[in-house]
C-alpha positions as CSV (number, residue, x, y, z in Angstrom):
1,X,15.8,18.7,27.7
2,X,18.5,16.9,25.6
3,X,15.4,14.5,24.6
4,X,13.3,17.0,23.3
5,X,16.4,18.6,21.4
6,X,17.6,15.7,20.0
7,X,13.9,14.4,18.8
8,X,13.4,18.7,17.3
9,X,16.6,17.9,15.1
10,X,15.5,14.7,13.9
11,X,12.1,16.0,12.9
12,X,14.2,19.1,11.3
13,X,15.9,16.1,9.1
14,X,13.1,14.2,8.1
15,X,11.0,17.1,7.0
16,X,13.9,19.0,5.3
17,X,13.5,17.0,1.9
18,X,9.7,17.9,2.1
19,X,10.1,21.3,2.7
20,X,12.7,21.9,0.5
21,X,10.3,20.0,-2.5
22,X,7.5,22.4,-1.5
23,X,9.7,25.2,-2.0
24,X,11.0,24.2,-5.5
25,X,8.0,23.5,-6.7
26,X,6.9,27.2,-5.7
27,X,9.7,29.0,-7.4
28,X,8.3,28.8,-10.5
29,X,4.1,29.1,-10.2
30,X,3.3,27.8,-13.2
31,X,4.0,24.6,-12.5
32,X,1.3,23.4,-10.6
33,X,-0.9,24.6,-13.5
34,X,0.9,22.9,-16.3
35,X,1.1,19.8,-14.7
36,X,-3.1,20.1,-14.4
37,X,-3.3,20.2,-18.3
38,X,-0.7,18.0,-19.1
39,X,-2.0,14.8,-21.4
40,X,-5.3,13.3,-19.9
41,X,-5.7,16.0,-17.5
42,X,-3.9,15.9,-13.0
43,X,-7.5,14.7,-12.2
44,X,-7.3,11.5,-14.6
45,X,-4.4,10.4,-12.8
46,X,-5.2,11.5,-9.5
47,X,-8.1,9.3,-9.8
48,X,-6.7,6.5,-11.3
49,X,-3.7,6.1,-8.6
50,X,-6.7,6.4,-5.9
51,X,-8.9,3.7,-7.9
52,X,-6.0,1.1,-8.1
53,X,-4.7,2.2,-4.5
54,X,-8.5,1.5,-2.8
55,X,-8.7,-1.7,-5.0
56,X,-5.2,-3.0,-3.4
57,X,-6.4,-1.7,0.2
58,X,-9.3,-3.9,-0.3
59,X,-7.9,-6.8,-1.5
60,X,-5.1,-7.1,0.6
61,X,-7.3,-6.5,3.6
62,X,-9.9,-9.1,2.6
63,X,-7.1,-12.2,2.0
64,X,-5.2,-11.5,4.4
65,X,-7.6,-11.0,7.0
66,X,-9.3,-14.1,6.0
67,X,-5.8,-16.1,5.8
68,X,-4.1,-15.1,8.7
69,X,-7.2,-16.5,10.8
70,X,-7.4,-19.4,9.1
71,X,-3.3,-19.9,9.6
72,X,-3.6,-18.9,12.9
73,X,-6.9,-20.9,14.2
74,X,-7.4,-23.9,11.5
75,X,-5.5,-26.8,10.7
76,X,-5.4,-28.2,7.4
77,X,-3.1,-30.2,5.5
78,X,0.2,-28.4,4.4
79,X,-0.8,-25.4,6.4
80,X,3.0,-25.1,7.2
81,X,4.2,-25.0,3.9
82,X,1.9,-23.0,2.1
83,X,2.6,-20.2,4.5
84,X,6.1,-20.8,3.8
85,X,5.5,-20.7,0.2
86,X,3.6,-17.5,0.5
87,X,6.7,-15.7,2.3
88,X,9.1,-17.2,-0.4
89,X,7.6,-14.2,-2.7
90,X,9.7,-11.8,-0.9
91,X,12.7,-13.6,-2.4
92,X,11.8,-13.2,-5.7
93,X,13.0,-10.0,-7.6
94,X,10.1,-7.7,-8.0
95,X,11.2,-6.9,-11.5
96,X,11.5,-10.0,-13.0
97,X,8.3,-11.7,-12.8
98,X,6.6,-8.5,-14.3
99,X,6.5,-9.3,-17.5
100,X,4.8,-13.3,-17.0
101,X,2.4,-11.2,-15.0
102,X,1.8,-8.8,-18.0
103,X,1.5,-12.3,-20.7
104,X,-0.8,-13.8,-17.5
105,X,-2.8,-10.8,-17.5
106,X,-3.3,-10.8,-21.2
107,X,-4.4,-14.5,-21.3
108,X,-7.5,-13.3,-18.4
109,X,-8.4,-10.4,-20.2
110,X,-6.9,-7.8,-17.8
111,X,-4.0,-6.2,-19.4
112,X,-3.7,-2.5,-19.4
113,X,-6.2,-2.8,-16.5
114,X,-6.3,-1.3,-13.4
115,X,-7.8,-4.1,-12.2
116,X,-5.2,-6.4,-13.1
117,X,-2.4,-3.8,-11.9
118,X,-4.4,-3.8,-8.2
119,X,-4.5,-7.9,-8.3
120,X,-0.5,-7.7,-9.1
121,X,-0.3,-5.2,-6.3
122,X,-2.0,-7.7,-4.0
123,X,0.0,-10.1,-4.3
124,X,3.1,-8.9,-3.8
125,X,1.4,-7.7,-0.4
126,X,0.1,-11.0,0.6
127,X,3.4,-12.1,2.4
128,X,4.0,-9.1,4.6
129,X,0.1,-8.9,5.2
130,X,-0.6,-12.5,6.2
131,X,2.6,-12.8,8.7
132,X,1.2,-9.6,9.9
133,X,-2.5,-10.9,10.2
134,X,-1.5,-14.4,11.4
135,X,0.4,-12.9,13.9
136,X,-2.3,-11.0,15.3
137,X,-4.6,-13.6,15.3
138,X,-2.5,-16.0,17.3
139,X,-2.3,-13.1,19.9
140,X,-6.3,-12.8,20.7
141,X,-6.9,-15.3,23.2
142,X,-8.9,-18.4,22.5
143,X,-11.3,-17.9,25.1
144,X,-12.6,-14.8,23.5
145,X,-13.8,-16.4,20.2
146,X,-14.9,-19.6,22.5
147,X,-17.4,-17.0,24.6
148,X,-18.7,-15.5,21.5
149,X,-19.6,-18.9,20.3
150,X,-21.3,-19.9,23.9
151,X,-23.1,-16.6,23.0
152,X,-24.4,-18.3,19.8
153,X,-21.8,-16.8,17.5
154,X,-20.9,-18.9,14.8
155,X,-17.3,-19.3,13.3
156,X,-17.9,-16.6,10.4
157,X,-20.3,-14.4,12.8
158,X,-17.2,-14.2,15.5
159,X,-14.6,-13.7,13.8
160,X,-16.3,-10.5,11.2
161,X,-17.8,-9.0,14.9
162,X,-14.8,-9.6,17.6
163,X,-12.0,-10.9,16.5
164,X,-11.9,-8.0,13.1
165,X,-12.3,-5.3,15.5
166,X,-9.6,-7.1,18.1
167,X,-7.0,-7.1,15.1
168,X,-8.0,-3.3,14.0
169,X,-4.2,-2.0,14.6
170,X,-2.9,-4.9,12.7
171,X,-5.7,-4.3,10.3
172,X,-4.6,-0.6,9.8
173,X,-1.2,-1.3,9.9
174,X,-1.5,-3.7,6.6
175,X,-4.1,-1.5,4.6
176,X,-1.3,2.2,5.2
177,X,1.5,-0.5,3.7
178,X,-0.9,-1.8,0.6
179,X,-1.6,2.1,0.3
180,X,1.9,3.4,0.0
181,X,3.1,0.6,-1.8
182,X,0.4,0.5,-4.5
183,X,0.1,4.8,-4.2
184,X,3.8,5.4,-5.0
185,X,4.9,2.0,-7.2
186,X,6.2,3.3,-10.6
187,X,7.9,0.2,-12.1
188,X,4.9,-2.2,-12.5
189,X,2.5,0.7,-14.1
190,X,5.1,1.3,-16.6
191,X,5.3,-2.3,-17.5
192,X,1.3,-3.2,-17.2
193,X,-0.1,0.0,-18.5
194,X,0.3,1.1,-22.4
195,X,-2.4,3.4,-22.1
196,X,-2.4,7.3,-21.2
197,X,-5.8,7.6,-20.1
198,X,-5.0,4.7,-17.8
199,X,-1.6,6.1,-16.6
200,X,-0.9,6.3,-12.5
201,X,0.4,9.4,-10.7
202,X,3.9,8.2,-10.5
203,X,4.0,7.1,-14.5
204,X,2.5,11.1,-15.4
205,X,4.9,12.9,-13.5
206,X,7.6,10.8,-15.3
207,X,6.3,11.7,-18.2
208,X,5.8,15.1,-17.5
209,X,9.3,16.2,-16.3
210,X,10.7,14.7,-19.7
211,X,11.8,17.2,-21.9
212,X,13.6,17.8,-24.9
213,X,16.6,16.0,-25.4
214,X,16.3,14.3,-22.3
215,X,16.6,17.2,-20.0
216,X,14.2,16.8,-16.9
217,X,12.1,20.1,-15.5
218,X,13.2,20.0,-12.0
219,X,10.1,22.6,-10.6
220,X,7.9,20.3,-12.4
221,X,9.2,17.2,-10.8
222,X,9.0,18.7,-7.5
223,X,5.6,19.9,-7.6
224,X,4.5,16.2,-8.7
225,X,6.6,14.9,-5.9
226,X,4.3,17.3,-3.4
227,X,1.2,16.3,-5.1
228,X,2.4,12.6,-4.6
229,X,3.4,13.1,-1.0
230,X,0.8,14.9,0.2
231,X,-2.0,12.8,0.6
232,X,0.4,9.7,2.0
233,X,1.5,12.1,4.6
234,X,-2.0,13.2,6.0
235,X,-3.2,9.6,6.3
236,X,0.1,8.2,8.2
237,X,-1.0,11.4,10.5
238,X,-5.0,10.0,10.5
239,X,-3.6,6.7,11.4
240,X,-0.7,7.4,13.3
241,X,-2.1,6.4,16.4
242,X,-3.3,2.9,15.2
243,X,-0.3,2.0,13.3
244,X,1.9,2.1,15.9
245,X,-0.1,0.3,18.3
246,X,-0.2,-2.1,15.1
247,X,3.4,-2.7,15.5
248,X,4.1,-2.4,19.1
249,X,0.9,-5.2,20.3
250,X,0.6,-8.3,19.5
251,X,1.0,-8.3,15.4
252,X,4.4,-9.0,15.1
253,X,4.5,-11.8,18.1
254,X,5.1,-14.9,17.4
């Protein structure tokens, strides 16, 4: 009994912010419908966010997939200490290295891209993703991959048709982080973006709430916040299941 009381208040607490933004953003109806027409259109942005969010998915997923097998199974020269130097990114300040990455872009044709905000998004991913992935790897036992290549399996054929679906919690697991990282980032749009049409959900609402003399429309904010929230919140319920088996197997051994 004091279990189930003590995990209904927690629930209580965590959803209170969420309920309590769905209910401002209700007070005043409107809202939902200014924040449709405002600039480029709710749709513009909605579908940029999920362009740039699918493109990080994807790309994080591929590399680090890729990478954590080869870490885990290959050995190559420096091996060691380029996984090390991958990991150092998480010591370097997220802000600072924005704007190199915005000159970089420009030099490779990217900049004000979606594209080139997805690849940015990537890589600040890689570190948690490849630990993760490596991790996961190193957990499937040898033998597994050794009688799928008795079978007639090559290297490539193996690891895309047993060891991918062995590693699909870990592979979850990294794809829900690339989402809500990429899905709710606001600093690196600002910086990498300079067009409207090209805005993210997170920049529009921003610019949205702004009013005159600085004065920010609270119902509007909170009804962007819902529209924001929403769709994170159904997918960590889709995935729920996978994710934490992601966490509590073998990806985080080692």
């Amino acid at each position: 009994m004091r279990y189930y009381t003590t995990v209904s208040a927690l629930a209580v607490l965590f959803l209170f912010p969420l309920l309590w933004s769905g209910w401002a953003s209700m007070e005043e109806p409107g809202n939902y419908l200014e924040m449709a027409r405002f600039g480029e259109g709710l749709g513009t942005y909605l579908t940029n966010s999920a362009l740039v969010s699918a493109m990080t998915v994807a790309g994080t997923l591929t590399v680090s997939a890729l990478g954590g097998y080869a870490f885990a199974r290959f050995d190559f020269p420096g091996k060691n200490l380029l996984f090390l130097v991958t990991l150092a990114i998480l010591m370097v300040p997220y802000a600072t290295i924005l704007i190199p990455l915005y000159v970089l872009l420009g030099h490779i044709g990217l900049q004000n891209s979606l594209v080139g905000l997805s690849l940015v998004f990537v890589m600040f991913q890689l570190p948690f993703a490849l630990f993760m992935m490596r991790n996961a790897f190193e957990a499937i036992p040898r033998e597994l991959e050794e009688a799928a290549m008795v079978d007639g399996c090559g290297t490539f054929r193996a690891f895309a048709r047993i060891l991918l679906h062995a590693v699909r919690p870990a592979l979850v697991t990294v794809g829900l982080f690339a989402f809500l990282a990429s899905w709710n980032d606001f600093f690196a749009p600002l910086i990498l973006l300079n067009d409207g049409a090209s805005f993210t959900l997170p920049v529009a609402v921003v610019s949205m709430t702004q009013q005159t003399f600085g004065a920010i429309d609270y119902g509007m904010l909170q009804a962007g916040v819902m529209v924001m929230a929403l769709p994170c919140l159904i997918l960590f319920l889709v995935l729920q299941r996978h994710y934490v088996r992601g966490f509590m197997s073998g990806a985080l051994r080692g």
